[in-house]
C-alpha positions in Angstrom: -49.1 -91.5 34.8 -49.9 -95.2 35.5 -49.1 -96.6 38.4 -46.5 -99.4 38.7 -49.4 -101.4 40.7 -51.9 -101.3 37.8 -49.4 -102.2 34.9 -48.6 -106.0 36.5 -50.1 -107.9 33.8 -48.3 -105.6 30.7 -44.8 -105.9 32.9 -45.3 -109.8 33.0 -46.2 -109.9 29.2 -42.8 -107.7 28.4 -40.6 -110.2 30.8 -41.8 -113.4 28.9 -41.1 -111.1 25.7 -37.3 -109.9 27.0 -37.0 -113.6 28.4 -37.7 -114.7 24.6 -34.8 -112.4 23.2 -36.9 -109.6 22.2 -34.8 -106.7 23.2 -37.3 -104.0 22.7 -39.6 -105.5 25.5 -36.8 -104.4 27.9 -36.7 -101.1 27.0 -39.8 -100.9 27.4 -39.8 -102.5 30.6 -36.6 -100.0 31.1 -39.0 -97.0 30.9 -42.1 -98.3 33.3 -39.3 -99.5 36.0 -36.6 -96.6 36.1 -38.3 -93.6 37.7 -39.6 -96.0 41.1 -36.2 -97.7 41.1 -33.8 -94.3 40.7 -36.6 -92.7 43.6 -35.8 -95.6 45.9 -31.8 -96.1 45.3 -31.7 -92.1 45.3 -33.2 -92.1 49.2 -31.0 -94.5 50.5 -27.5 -93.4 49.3 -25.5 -90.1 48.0 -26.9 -88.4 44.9 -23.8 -88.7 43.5 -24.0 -92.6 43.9 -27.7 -92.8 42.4 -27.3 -92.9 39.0 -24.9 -95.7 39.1 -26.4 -97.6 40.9 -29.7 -97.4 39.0 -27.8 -98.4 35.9 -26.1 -101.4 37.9 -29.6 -102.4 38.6 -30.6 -103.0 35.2 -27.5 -104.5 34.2 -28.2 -107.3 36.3 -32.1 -107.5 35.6 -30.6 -108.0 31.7 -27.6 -110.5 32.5 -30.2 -112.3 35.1 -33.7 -112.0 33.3 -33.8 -115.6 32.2 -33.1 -116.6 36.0 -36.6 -114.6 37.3 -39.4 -117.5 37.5 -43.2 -115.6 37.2 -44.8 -118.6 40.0 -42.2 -117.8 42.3 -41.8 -113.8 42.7 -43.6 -110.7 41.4 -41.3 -109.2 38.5 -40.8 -105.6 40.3 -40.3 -107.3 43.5 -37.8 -109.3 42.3 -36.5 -105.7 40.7 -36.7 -104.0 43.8 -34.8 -106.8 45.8 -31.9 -106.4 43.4 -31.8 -102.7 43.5 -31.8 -103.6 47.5 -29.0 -106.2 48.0 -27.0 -103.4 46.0 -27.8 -100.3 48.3 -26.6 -102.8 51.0 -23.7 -104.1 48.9 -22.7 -100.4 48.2 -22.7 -99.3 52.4 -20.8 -102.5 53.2 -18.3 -101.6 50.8 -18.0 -97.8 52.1 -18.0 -98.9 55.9 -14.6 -98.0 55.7 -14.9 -95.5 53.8 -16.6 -91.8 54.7 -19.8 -91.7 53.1 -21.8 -88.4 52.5 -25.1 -87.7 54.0 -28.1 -87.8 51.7 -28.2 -84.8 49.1 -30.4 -82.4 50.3 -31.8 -82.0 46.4 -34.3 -84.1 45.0 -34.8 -85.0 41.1 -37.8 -83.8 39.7 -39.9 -86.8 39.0 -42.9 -84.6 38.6 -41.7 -82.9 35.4 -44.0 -79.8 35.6 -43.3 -76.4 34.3 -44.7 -74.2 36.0 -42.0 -72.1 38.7 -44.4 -71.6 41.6 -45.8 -75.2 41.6 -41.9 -76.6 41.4 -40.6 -73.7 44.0 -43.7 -75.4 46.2 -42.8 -79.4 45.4 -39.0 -79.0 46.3 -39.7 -77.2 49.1 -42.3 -80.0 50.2 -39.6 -82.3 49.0 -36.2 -81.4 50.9 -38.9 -81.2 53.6 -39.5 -85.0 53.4 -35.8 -85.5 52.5 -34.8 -84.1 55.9 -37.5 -86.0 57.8 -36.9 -89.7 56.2 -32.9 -88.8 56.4 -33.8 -88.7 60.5 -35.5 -91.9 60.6 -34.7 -95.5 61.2 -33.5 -97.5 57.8 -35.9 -99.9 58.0 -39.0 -97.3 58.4 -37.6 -95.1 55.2 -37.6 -97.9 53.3 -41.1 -99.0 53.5 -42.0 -95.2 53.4 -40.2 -95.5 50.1 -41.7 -98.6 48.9 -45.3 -98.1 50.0 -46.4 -94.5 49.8 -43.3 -93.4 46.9 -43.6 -96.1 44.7 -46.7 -97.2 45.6 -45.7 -101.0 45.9 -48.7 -103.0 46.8 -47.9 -105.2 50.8 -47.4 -108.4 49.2 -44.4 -106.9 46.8 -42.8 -105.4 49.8 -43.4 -108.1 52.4 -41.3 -109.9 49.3 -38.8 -107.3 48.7 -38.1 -107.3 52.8 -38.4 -111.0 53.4 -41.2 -110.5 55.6 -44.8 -111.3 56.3 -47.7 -108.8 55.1 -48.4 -109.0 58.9 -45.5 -107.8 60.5 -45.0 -105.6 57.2 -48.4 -103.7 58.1 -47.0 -103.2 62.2 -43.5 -101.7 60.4 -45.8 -99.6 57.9 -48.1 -97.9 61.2 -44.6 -97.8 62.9 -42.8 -95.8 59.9 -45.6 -93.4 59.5 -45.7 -92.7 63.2 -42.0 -91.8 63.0 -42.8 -89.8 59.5 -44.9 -87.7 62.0 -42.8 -87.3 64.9 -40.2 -86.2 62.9 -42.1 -83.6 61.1 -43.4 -82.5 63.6 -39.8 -82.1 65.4 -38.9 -79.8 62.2 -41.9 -77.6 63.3 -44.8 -78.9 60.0 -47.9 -80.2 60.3 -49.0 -81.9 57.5 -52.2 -84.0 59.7 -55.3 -81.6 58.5 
């Protein structure tokens, strides 16, 4: 699989393609984009809530597309930022409402095959699902962005608003508070 960070140039090339009318171009931008943007809506809110919100995501990418300038942002960034203003949009809305905690069952992204390798992954998986559920917003999300989706600093420290900086202090803090809490469950991942 190629990562999201190495296929910059070929996303660009498709956005001046969809931005020209050509419809195909954002399917195939479809395809590179929805597995990183369904992994990070799907940690922040209900299962149940994921797939709509992923679809709402895109929706907007399409109506707004033309509206995305290349000088100004980087296109997943820009992604990313509209898939956050939703997952905010989405717990303002429910603050009066009861909203369920995080599913405890993850989506296989990983698509292998083999029982004893998947029975392994999920476990490792609820594992981390538990432990980011514990921590502070702010440090799951960049646990999400960073080491998940494997968004370089400067796409984050855009995402968030931020400077690479004080994005760097956040990423030493979040990992620190990755560790405590695993560690609090009794798991030891530091060899």
């Amino acid at each position: 699989m190629i990562k999201l960070k190495d296929r910059k140039l070929e996303i660009e090339n498709l956005v001046v393609q969809v931005q020209a009318g050509d419809q195909d171009a954002f399917a195939a931008l479809y395809e590179i984009l929805i597995d990183p943007i369904y992994r990070y809506i799907y940690y922040r809110v209900p299962a149940t809530e994921s797939e709509d919100l992923t679809e709402t995501v895109f929706l907007k990418v399409w109506k707004n597309i033309n509206k995305y300038r290349p000088m100004k942002n980087i296109f997943t960034a820009w992604v990313f930022r509209i898939a956050h203003n939703l997952v905010v949009d989405y717990y303002r809305a429910a603050k009066n409402k009861k909203v369920d905690e995080l599913s405890e069952m993850l989506p296989d992204m990983d698509r292998q095959h083999n029982p004893i390798v998947r029975t392994k992954q999920s476990m490792d998986k609820d594992t981390l699902k538990k432990a980011l559920a514990r921590m502070k917003d702010s440090y799951r999300e960049i646990i999400i962005y960073k080491f998940m989706n494997e968004l370089s600093n400067s796409e984050i420290a855009l995402i968030l608003n931020k400077s690479e900086g004080s994005l760097r202090i956040l990423q030493f803090r979040a990992l620190k508070s990755l560790k405590k809490e695993l560690q609090d469950m009794g798991i030891d991942y530091m060899a």
